[in-house]
N, C-alpha and C positions, 0 to 999 in steps of 0.2 A: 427643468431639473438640471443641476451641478453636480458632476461624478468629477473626485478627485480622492488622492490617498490623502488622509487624514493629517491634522496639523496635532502638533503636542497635546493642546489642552479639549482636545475634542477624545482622548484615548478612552476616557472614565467613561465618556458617551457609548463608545460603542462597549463599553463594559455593562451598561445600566440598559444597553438596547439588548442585550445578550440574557441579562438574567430575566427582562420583561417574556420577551419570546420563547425562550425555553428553561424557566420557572426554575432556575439556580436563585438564590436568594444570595442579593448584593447590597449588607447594607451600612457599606462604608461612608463615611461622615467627613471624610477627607476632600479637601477640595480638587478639583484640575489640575492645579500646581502640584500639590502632593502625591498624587497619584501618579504622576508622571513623572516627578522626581524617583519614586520610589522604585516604579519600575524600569528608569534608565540607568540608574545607580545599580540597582541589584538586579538584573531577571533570573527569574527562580525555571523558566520554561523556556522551549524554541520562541512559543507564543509573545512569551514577552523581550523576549533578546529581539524579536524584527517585530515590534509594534509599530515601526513604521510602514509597514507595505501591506497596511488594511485602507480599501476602499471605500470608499462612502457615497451616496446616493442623496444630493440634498435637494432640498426645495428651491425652485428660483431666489429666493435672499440667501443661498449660503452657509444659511446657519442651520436650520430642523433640519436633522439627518434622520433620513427615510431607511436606510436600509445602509449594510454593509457584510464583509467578509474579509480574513485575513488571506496573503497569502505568503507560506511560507513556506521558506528556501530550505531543499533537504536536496542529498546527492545518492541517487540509484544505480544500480547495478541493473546491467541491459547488456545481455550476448558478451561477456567479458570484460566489460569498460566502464565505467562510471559517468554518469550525465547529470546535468540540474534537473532538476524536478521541482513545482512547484504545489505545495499541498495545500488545497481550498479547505480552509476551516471557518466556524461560527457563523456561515451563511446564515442572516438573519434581516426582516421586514420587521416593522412596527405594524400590528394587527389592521391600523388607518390606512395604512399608505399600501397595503397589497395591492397586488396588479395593479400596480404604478409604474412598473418597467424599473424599479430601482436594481434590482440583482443583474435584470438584461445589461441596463447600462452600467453594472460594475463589470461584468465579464467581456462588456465591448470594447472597454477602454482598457482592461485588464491582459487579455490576451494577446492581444497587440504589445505591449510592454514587457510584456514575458517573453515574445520571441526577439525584441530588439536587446537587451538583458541575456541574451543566449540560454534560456532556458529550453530544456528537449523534451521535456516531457511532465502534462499533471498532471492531479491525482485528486480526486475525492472521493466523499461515501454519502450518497445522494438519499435525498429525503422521497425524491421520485425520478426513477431511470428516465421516463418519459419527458420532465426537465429538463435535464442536464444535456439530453439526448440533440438539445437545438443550440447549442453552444458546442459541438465537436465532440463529447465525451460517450468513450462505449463502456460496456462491463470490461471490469479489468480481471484481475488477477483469480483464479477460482481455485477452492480450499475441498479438501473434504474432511466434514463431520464425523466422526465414530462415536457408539452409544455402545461400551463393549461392557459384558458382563465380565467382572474381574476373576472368577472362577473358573472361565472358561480361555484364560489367556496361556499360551502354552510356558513352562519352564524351561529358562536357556543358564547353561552356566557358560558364569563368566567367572573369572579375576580379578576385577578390580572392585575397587572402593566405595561405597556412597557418602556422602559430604553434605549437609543439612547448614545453609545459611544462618547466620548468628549473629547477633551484637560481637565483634570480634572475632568472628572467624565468617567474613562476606564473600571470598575468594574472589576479587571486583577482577582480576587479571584473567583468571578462568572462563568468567562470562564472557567476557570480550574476546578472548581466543577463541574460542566454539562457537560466538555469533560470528565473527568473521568467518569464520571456515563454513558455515551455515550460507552464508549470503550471495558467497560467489556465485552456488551453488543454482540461483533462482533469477530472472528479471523482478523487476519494480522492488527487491530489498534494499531497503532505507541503509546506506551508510552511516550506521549510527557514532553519533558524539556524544559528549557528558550527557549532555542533558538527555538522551535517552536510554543510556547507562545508571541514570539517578535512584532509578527503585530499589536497586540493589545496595545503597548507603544506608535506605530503609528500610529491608529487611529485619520484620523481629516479627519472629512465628508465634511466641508467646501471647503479645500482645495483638496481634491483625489475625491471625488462626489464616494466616498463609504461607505455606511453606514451598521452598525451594529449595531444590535438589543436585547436588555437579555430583557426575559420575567419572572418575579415575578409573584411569588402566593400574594391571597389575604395574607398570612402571612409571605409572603417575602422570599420563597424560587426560589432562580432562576432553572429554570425548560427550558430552550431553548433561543439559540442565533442564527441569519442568518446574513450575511454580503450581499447586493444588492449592483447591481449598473448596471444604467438606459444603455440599451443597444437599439440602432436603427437596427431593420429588418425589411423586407418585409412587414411581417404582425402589424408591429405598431411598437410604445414605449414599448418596454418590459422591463422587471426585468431578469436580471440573478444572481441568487442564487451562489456564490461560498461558503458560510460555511451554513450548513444547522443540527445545531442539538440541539436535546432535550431528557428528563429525562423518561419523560413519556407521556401520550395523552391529560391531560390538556394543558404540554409546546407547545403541536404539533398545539392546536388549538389557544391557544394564540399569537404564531407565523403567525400562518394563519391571526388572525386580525387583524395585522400591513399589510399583503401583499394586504385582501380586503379594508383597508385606502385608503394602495399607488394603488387602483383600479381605482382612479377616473382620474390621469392624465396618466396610462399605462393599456393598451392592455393585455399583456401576463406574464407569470414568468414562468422561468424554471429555474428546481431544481431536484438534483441531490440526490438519495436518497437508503440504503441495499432495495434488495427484497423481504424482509420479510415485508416492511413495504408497503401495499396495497393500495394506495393513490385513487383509485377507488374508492372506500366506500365513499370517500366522495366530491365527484363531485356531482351531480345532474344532470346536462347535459354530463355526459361524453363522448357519441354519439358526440357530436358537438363541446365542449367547450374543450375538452381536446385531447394528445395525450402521447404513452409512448414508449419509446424503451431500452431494455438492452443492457449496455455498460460493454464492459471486463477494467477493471482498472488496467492495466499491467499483470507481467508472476510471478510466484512462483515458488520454488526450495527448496525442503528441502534437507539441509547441512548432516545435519546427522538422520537415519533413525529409530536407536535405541531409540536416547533423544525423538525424536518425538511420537515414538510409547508407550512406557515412560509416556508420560505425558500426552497423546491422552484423550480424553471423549469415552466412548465406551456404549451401549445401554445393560442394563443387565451385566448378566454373560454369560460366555462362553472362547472357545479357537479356533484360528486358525493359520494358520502356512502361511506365507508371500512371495514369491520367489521374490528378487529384484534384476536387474540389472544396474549396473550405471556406464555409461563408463569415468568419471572424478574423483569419489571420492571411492576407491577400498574398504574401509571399510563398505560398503554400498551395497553390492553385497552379496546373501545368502541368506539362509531360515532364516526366525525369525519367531518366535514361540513366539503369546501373549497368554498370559493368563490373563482374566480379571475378575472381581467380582464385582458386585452392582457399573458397571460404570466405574468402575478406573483398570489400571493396575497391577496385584500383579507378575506380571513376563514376560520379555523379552527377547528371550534368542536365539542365533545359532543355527540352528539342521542339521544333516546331512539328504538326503533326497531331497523328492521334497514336493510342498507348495502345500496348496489348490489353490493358485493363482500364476499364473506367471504376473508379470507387470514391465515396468520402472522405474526410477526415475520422468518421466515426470507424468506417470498416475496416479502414486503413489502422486506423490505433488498435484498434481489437486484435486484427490478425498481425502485425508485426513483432508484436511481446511474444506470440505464442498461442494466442487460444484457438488459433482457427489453421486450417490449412486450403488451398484451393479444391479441397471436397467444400469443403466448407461454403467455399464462392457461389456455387450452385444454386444456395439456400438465401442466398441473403439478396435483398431486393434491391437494393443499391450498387451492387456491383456486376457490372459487365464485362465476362470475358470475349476480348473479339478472336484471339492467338497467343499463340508461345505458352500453351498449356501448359507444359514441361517446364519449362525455366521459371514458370510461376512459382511451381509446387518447389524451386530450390529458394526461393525467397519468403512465401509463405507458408510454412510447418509447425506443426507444434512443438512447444519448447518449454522447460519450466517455468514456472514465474510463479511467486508467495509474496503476497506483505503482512509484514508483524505490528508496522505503528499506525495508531490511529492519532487524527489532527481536525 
């Protein structure tokens, strides 16, 4: 087997492997040449802007490619600072060639090049945890679900505006103000560029029967935007929520007065929302009218373990010493030793020795975003605490963390 990133006229291939395996229908007539033309002249996606940094899996001649996955380059927000991130998309095998080791060996050769590359951190949305789970990747970012009866939402007055997207009135500056102000807010949110900005070129409510929403203050600052669109289930006409954000608790409830409007001809809305944000508080009926459940929003991987700890948020001062093992990325395996002060790192460094902690690359990604804390160490099978119980708990705590784009 030959793992390598893909050459020009192999692109359409891993197009034609994409729609075999999961049943998109591909049935362009264009050859290699054109295909690649088209998309080096024009990319309409991230996808196709880095066509080049998709892996592929081939047979000893070279040519049948078995298996491949893209990987692309997006920049996150982590504890206040921005890192590479590398987002696993189109992971896909030809039905023959499964358990051939083709995905192994794209992620062997893969993740190794993503830390020499200086990437900090990836990211996918796995088809099985249990997968992914052998290549360094834990659950990431976790969401909560709301199933709220629109009747039972409570009335807030506000002042400001509601603003409904339109061929000619898209407000594309307002989006992008509110998801910046959105993003700082969380780890793993994608610093988004044009191309994930694009839907908003294509808004027409008329014609897609999905509407988005920018709510203004009474002095005109936009402060939160949702995109709805009217969905049939069991329990009635509902709303489902796919973009759901805002600045601060005026935008939150200004939002809400557009969802209690569209109250009168739907039943329910569900909206997808960090857990930090309590949506409880303001039901009234929550016993009857509402429900919620947390959703894991794909797996995490940090690339490299020094950048990360580096640039970490840490709770006070103090110091502790780290034992990581990671069986894909060998720079990443070792005692680190932080040292931190009033929050920030003043020193990351190799020690010979053992750690106050022994843990994976898997627990180690989990709990440095935020989802875990040293309660949390107790429970997980992989990680041993031997001391410095205390200075743990100021490096591993909970911390927000959301993502919005999927790849």
């Amino acid at each position: 087997m030959i793992v390598r990133k893909i050459r020009p006229q192999e692109l359409k291939r891993t197009m034609e492997l994409f729609a075999i395996v999961f049943g998109f229908p591909n049935d362009s007539n264009k050859s290699a040449e054109e295909v690649f033309e088209e998309v080096s002249k024009n990319p309409r996606s991230r996808d196709e802007k880095f066509w080049s940094e998709r892996w592929a899996a081939f047979e000893d001649d070279g040519q049948i490619m078995m298996s491949y996955f893209a990987v692309l380059p997006y920049m996150v927000q982590f504890d206040g600072k921005e890192y590479k991130m590398a987002g696993i998309g189109g992971v896909a095998s030809l039905p023959q060639y499964r358990r051939r080791g083709g995905i192994r060996g794209c992620f062997e050769a893969a993740l190794p090049s993503m830390y020499q590359d200086g990437v900090a951190f990836s990211y996918l949305y796995p088809f099985s945890t249990a997968y992914y789970r052998k290549f360094g990747y834990e659950m990431g970012c976790e969401k909560m679900q709301y199933h709220v009866r629109l009747s039972s939402m409570e009335r807030f007055e506000t002042s400001g505006s509601i603003h409904l997207l339109e061929p000619g009135k898209l407000l594309p500056e307002e989006i992008r103000q509110i998801y910046r102000t959105w993003q700082e807010n969380y780890n793993m949110m994608v610093i988004n560029e044009d191309f994930e900005y694009a839907w908003v070129g294509r808004s027409n409510p008329v014609k897609d029967q999905e509407f988005t929403y920018v709510y203004r203050s009474g002095t005109g600052i936009p402060m939160g935007y949702m995109t709805v669109k009217t969905v049939h289930e069991p329990d009635g006409r509902n709303l489902n929520c796919t973009r759901f954000c805002f600045t601060c608790g005026e935008g939150l409830k200004g939002l809400f007065q557009v969802l209690l409007a569209l109250g009168s001809n739907h039943e329910y809305v569900t909206l997808t929302l960090p857990t930090d944000v309590d949506m409880s508080l303001f039901f009234p009926e929550w016993s009857s009218g509402a429900s919620a459940r947390k959703l894991y929003a794909g797996m995490v991987r940090v690339v490299n373990v020094e950048t990360v700890l580096k640039g970490a948020r840490y709770i006070g001062s103090g110091k502790v010493s780290i034992s990581i093992s990671d069986g894909q990325i060998k720079e990443n395996n070792g005692v680190f030793e932080v040292a931190f002060q009033d929050g920030r790192a003043v020193s990351v460094q190799k020690v010979c020795g053992n750690g106050d902690v022994d843990m994976g690359i898997n627990e180690f990604s989990h709990l440095i975003i935020g989802n875990g804390d040293v309660r949390s160490m107790e429970f997980m099978e992989h990680v041993i605490v031997h001391k410095n119980k205390e200075a743990l708990g100021q490096v591993f705590y909970r911390k927000p963390n959301m993502i919005m784009e999927d790849f």
